[in-house]
N, C-alpha and C positions, 0 to 999 in steps of 0.2 A: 463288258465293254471297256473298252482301255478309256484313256485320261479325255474327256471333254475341250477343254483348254489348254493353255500349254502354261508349263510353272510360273507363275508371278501375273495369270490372268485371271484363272480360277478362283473365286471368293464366294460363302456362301452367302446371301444376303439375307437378314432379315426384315418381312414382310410388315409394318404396320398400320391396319386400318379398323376403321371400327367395325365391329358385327353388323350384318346385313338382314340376315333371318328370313323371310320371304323376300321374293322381289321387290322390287320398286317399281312403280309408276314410270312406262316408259316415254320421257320425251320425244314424239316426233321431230324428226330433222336432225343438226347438226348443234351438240354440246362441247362446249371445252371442258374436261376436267382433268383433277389432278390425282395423286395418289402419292405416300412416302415410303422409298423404297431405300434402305439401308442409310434413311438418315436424308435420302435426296427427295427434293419435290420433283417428282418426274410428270408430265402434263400429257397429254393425249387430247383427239378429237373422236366424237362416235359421232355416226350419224346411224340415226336409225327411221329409213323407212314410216309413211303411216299406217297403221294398220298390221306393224310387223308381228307374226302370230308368236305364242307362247315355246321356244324348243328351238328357236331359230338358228340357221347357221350364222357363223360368227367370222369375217375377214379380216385379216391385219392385214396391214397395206405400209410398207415400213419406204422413208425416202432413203437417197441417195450419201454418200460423204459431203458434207457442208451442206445439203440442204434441210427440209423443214419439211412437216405434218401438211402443209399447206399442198395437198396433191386432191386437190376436186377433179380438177380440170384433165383428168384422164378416164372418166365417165365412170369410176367404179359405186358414185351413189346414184346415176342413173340406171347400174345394172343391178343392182340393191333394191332400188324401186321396182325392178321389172322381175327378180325372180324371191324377194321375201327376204333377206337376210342383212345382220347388220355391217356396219363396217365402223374401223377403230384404226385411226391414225398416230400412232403413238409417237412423241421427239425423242430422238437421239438426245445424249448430255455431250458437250465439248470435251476434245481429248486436249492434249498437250500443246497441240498446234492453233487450239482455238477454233475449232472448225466442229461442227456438228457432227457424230458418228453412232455406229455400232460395232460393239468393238468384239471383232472377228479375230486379231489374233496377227494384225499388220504388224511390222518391224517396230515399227513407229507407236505402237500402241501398247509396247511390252511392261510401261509403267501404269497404266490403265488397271484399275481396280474394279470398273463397275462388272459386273455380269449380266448381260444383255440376252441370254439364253434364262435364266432366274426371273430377271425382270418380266419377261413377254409372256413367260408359262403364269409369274403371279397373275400379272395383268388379267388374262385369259380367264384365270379362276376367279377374278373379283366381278370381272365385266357376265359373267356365265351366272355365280350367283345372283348379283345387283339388279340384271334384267330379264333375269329367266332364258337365258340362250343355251341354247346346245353344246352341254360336254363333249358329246361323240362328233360336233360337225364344224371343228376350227379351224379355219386354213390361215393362212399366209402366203404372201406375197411382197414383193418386196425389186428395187432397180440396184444396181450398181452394187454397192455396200450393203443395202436393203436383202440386193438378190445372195449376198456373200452370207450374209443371216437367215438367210431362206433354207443353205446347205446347212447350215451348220445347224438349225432349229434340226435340218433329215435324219442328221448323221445323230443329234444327243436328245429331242424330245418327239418321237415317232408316238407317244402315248397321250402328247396333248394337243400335237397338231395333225391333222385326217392326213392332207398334202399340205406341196409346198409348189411356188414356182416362182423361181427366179428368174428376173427379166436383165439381161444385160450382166448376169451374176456372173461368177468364178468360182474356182473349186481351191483353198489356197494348200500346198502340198500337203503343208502341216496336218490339214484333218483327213488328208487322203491317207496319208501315213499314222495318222497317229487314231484314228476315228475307224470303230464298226460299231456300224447301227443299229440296236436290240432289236428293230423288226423291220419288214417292208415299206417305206409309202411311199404312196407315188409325186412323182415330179413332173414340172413342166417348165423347159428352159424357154425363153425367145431371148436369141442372140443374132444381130450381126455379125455379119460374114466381115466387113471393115471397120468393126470398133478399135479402135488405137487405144482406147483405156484399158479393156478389159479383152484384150485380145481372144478371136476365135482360136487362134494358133497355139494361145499359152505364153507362158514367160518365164521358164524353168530355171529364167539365170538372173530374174530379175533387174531386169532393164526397167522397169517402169516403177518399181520402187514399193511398190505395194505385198512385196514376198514373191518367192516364188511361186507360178501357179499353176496349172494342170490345162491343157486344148479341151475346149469344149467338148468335142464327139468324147473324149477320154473320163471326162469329168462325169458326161449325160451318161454315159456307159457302161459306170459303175451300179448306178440307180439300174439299167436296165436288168445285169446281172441280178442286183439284191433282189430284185421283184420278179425273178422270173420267168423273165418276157421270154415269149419265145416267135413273134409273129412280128414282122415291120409291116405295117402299112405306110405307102408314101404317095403324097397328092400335092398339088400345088394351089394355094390360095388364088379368089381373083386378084389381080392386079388393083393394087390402088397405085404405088409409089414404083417400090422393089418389090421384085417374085420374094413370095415365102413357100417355100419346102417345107409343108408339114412332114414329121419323121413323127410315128405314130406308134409305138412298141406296144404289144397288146401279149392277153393270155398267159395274164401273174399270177402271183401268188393272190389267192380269195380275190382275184377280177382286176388285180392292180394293172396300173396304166403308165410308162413313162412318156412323154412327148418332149419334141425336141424342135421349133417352128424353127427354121434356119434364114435368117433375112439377107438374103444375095444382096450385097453391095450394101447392107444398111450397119450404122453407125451405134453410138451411145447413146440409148433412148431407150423409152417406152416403146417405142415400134409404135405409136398412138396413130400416124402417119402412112401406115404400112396395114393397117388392120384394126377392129374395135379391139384393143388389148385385153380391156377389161370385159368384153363380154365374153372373148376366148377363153381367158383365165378361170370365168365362171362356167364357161361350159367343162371346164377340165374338171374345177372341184367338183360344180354339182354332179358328177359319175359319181361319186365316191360318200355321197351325202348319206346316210342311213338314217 
């Protein structure tokens, strides 16, 4: 596989925490904790379910550029509740600009040292040992910048995360160009057909300032190829807000799935307004739960 990051992003991090050994006792609900990763206190949120069994699937749920862990309010602990698995909010650290991130590999981020691809795979392995979750059943999810780490977790750790799905995400050229990804998994985009940040259309020339980046269908399309779809199925959601065009690519590699929700006329969001996001989201992963 060629280079993950681009020169001066890549750093390895070393991991320190103390031994675990069996699980731990798991708190029901919602914990804040921390971890030290290359020297940094990096903080996070889990919530876990009552009652959550032993093997459990495990969600990241990563926010936006300047925002925060603080993401309840798009129902993914009430679909936690309703189908068994945990979730972990993890904070972005501040780049240069002062603003909360994950750092993808923007213009603007090219003096950025952390490795946010290192950090989220440790993560995954402390929070898998600590409460007994599932190695084979980790997803990710993620909006905006969130969704831009969603790609990038496809394109460089397909071995610690099942899928991925980007909400609102982009594809930034650099890993189109510069990224093949050791094996298949599958994806799920929901994107706005009128987002102005993270345009459906692309930004090849970088008008918006965030690198150049790849049109959605271009970006979801690669995903289709790598997995070996060979079937579209296309249906249209009920209406809540704006029509969604489910694009549905089926008949992958070992059952993989890419989907592609297309929000006619909807904006930079969660589509929360548009659809249960997070129950969507979960119906994608759980296909792919073993």
């Amino acid at each position: 596989m060629k280079r993950i990051l681009p020169i001066g992003i890549l750093l390895m991090l070393s991991y320190s925490l103390p031994a675990f050994g069996t699980s731990s006792p798991r708190p029901a609900g919602m914990t804040v904790e921390t971890c030290t990763v290359d020297g940094l206190e990096r903080t996070y949120r889990l919530y876990l379910p009552e009652g959550v069994p032993d093997d459990a699937p495990l969600v990241f749920v990563l926010h936006g550029y300047g925002g925060n862990f603080n993401l309840d309010r798009y129902g993914m602990n009430e679909a936690a509740d309703r189908h068994g698995f945990a979730v972990c909010y993890p904070q972005g650290v501040k780049d240069g600009r002062g603003k909360t991130c994950w750092n993808v590999g923007y213009p603007f981020q090219a003096d950025m040292t952390v490795d946010d691809v290192s950090f989220l795979c440790e993560l995954a392995g402390l929070l898998q040992d600590k409460y007994g979750l599932s190695r084979k059943n980790t997803f990710c999810t993620g909006m905006s910048n969130g969704g831009e780490m969603c790609y990038l977790l496809a394109y460089s750790r397909p071995d610690v995360f099942a899928a991925v799905a980007p909400v609102s995400g982009l594809t930034l050229e650099w890993m189109y160009r510069d990224c093949d990804t050791p094996a298949p998994i599958p994806l799920f985009e929901i994107h706005g057909t009128e987002d102005r940040t993270s345009a459906w259309e692309g930004d090849l020339e970088n008008k918006g300032g965030w690198g150049a980046y790849l049109p959605v269908e271009i970006a979801v399309g690669y995903w289709v190829a790598a997995n070996r779809c060979v079937r579209e199925q296309t249906d249209t959601l009920a209406l809540r807000r704006h029509p969604v065009v489910a694009h549905r690519f089926v008949g992958g590699t070992g059952g993989n799935e890419v989907w592609l929700y297309e929000v006619v006329d909807g904006g930079h969001s969660w589509a929360e307004k548009d659809m249960d996001t997070s129950e969507e989201i979960w119906r994608f992963f759980g296909r792919f739960v073993k």
